[in-house]
C-alpha positions, -999 to 999 in steps of 0.1 A, spaced: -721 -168 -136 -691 -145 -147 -691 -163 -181 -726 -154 -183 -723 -116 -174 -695 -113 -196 -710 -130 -230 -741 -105 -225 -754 -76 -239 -723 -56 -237 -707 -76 -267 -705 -52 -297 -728 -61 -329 -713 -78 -357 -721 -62 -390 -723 -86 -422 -706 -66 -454 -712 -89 -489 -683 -93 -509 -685 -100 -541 -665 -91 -583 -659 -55 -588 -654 -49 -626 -637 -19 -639 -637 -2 -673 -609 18 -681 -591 27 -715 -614 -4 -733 -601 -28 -708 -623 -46 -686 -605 -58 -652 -618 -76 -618 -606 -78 -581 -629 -103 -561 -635 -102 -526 -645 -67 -523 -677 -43 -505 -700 -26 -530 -682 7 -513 -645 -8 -515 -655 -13 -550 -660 22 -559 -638 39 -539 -607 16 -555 -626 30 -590 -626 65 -584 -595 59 -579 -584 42 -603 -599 66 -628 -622 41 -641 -644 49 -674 -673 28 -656 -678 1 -632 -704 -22 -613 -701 -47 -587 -718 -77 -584 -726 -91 -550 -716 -126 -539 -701 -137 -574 -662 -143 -585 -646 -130 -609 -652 -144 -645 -628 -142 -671 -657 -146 -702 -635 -172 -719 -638 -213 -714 -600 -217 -716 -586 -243 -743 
């Protein structure tokens, strides 16, 4: 019974957060750090003093090339 009472309603909520690629344009160069919020994301570009940027949710990074 005291597992019971102690797995109940008083266990704090879990919030899901989406990582995903953030991409950041600065000085013509476009860079990516994966595994970030949408709000990590734009706070590390602010501060970064990106030209722009946009995050896209559950994706990797992509390098636009095929290698070779």
């Amino acid at each position: 019974m005291a597992a019971t009472a102690a797995s109940g309603s008083a266990a704090p909520a879990v919030r899901w957060e989406l990582t995903g690629a953030c991409y950041c344009r600065a000085s013509g160069e476009l860079r990516c750090r994966a595994e970030l919020t949408e709000r990590d994301c734009t706070r590390r570009c602010r501060d970064e003093l990106c030209d722009d940027w946009f995050w896209l949710e559950r994706r990797p990074c992509w390098n636009w090339g095929y290698g070779g």
